[in-house]
N, C-alpha and C positions, 0 to 999 in steps of 0.2 A: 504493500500500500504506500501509496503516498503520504508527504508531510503532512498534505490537508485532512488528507483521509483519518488518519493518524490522530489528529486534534480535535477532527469534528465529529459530528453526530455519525454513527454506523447502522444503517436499514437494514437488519440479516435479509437476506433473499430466502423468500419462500416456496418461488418455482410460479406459474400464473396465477397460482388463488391467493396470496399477498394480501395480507388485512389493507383496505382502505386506510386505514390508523396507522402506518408503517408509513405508508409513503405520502400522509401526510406529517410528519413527524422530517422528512427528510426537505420538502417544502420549507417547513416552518425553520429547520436548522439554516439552508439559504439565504429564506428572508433574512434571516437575523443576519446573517454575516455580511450580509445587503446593505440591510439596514444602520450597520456598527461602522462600515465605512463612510456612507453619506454621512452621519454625523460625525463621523471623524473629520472629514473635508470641510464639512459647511463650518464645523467651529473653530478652522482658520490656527492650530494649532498645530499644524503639520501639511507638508505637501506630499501628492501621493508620489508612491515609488516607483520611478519609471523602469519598466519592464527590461526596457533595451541596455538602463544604465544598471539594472540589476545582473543581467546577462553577463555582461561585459566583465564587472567583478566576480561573481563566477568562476569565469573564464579565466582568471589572472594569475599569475603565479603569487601576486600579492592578495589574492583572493581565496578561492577552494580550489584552484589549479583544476576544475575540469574541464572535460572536448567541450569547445565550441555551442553541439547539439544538444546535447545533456546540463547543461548551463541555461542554454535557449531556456529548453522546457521547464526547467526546475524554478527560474525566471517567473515565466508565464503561469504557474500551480502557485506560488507564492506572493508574488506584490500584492494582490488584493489585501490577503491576507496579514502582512509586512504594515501596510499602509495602515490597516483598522487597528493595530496593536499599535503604531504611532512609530515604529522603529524605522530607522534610517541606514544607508551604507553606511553611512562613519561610524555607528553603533559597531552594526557587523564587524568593520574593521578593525576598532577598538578588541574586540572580544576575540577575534581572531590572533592578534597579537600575543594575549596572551597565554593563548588557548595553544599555541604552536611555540611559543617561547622556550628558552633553555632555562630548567628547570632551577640554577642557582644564578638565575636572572631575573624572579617574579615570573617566571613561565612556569608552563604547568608540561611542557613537554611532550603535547598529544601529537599521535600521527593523523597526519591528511588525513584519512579516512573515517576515524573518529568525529574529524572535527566537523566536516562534509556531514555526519548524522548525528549530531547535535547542538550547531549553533543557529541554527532558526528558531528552535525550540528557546533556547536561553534566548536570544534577542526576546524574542515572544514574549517571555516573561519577565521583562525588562532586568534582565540578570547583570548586575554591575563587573565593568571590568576589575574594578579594583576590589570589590568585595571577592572574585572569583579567584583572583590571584592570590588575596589574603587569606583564604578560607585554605587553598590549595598547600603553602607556605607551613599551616597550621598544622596542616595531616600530614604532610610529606617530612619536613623538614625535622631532622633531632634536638635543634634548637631554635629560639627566634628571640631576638634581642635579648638574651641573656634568660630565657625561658624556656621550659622543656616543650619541644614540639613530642610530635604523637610518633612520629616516625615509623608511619604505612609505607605497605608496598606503594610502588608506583598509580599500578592501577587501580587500588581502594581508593586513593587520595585522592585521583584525578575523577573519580564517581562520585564520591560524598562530597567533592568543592562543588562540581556540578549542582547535585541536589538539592545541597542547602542553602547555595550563594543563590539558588532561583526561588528558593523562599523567603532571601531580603531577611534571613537572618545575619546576625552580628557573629563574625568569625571570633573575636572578642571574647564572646559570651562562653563559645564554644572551649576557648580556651582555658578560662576561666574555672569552666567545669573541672576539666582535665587535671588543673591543678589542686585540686578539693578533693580528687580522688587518688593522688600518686605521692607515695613515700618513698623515698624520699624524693623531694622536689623536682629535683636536677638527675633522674635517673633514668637508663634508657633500657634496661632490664623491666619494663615493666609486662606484666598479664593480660594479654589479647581482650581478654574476658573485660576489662579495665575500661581500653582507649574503645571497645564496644558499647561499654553502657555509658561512655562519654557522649559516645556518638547520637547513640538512642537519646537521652534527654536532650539533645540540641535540636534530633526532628521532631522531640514532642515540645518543645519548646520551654524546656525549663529553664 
């Protein structure tokens, strides 16, 4: 499925006898999506995403490095959707940075590929670069300013910065926990079990 597909409402198919109620449900998710752009437009608070200039970055090696056609399309399934959540290329770009960055540079070290199936998603949810980075710093790293980081694999960290930096939590807080639960302070021997129920009370928001 596509990104849209992905986000939006899903009509199971039920073959030609399809409840009436099905596929007005798939109508109504439309309208809406319809509808959440025109008043994105009309309130003057953003302009829409031009398809071609979405394309293009795409396409870019400073962008998601894909072909041309595959760009195109992903393009044209996307801007509507880009435009109603208010997100712009230099957002994209911003998050790209540090989504592809070297890891003991505020980057979080993801490959192409990754990042290609998950940065529409974060734009979408107005997912900050700099919260993304700090959150990232937080789970990866053994230390952070004279603090014990969590010091995950690669790709736990680069998951949980995802998930929580798109819930507009405080990496902060996250931290915070972390140190409430580890003896001694500055120790990097600590129990999985540990920097886990750090994690869990930061997605339940404690």
């Amino acid at each position: 499925p596509n990104h849209l597909q992905q986000n939006g409402f899903v009509v199971p198919t039920c073959g030609s006898a399809a409840p009436r109620a099905l596929l007005q449900v798939g109508a109504m998710a439309r309208s809406s999506r319809c509808l959440s752009l025109l008043v994105t437009l009309c309130s003057g608070l953003v302009e829409a995403v031009d398809p071609k200039d979405l394309s293009a970055w795409f396409a870019s090696p400073d962008g998601l490095g894909m072909q041309p056609a595959a760009a195109a399309a992903l393009a044209k399934d996307n801007a509507e959707a880009l435009t109603a959540s208010g997100v712009t290329i230099a957002q994209l770009a911003g998050l790209k940075v540090v989504m592809a960055g070297m890891v003991n540079h505020d980057g979080m070290g993801m490959k192409l590929e990754q990042i290609q199936a998950t940065i529409l998603t974060l734009a979408e949810q107005h997912t900050s670069p700099e919260n993304l980075s700090s959150y990232f710093q937080v789970l990866y790293q053994a230390y952070i300013r004279g603090r014990a980081g969590m010091f995950l694999p690669l790709k736990d960290a680069q998951m949980h910065a995802m998930q929580l930096a798109a819930r507009r939590l405080r990496s902060e807080d996250l931290l915070r926990l972390y140190e409430t639960l580890i003896k001694p302070p500055l120790s990097l021997s600590i129990d999985p079990a540990t920097k886990q129920r750090a994690i869990g009370f930061a997605y339940a928001g404690s």
